[in-house]
C-alpha positions in Angstrom: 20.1 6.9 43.2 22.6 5.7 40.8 23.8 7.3 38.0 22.6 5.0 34.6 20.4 4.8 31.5 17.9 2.2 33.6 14.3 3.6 32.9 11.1 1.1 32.9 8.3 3.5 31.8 7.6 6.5 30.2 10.9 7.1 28.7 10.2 10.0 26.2 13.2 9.1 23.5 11.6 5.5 22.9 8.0 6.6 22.7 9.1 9.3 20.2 11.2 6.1 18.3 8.1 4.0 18.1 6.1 6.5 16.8 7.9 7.7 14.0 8.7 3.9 12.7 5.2 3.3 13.0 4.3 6.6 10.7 5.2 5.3 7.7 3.8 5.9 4.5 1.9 2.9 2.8 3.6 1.9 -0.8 0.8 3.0 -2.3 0.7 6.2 -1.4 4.1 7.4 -1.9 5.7 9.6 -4.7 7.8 7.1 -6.4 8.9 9.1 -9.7 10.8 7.7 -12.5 12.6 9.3 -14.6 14.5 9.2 -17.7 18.0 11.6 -17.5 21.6 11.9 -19.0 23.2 14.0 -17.2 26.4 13.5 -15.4 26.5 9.7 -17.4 28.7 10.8 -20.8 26.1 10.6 -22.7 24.6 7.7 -21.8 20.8 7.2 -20.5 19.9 6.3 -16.9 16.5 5.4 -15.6 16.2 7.0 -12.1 13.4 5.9 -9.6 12.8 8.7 -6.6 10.4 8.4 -3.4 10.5 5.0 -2.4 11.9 5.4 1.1 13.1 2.2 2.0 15.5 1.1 4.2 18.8 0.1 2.9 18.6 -3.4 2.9 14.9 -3.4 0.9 15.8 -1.1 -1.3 18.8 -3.6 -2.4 16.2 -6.4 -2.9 13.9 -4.3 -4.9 17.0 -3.2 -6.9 18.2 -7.0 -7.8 14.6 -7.8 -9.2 14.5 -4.5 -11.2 17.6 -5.6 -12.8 16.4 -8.8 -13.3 13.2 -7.8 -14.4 14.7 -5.5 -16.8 17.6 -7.4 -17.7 20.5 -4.6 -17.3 22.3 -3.5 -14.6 21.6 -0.7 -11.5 23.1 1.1 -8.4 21.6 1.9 -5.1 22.2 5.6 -5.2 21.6 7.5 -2.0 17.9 7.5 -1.6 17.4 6.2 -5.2 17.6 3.2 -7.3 19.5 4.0 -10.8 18.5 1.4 -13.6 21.0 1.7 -17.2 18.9 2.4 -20.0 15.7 3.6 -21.1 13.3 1.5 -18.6 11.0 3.3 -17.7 7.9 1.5 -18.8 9.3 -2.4 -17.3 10.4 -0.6 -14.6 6.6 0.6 -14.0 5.1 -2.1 -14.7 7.5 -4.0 -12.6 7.1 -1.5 -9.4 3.4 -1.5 -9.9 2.9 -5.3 -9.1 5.3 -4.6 -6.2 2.6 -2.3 -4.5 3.7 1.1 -5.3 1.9 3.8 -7.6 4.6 5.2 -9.8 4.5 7.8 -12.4 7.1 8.8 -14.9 8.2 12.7 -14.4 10.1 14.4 -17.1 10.0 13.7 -20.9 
């Protein structure tokens, strides 16, 4: 028998792939959390949206139509989007038409 990664069935590291990217959470049953915060910014206010979990490249498409939506300028931080300003309620709105549930945490 050679030595080699050659497997046709029952290879236990691709089942356990395939079932966690097929165990994901449904956008409308997420914990996406916005959130209005100054710390860390001189001063300045941030809009911070948590709990989206998407993958990189989504997360960068849902971050350009925030921006235009809201009409100022964002980051892809980490694991979450950071929008400058208060805008928290187009932000809402704007994620809510997208599919998620979100809900403002905070003040």
């Amino acid at each position: 028998m050679s030595k080699g990664g050659w497997s046709e069935f029952n290879d236990p590291l691709k089942t356990i792939e395939n079932d966690t990217q097929n165990s994901v959470t449904p956008k409308g049953k997420r914990q996406v959390r916005l959130e209005r915060t100054r710390s860390g910014k001189k001063g300045k206010m941030v809009t911070v949206i948590k709990g989206l979990e998407l993958k990189p490249v989504e997360a960068k498409k849902i971050l350009k139509n925030l921006k235009i939506a809201c009409g100022t300028g964002g980051a892809l931080k980490g694991d979450f989007l950071e929008l400058q300003g208060d805008q928290i309620s187009k932000a809402q709105e704007f994620l809510f038409k997208e599919g998620f549930s979100p809900k403002q945490s905070g003040g």
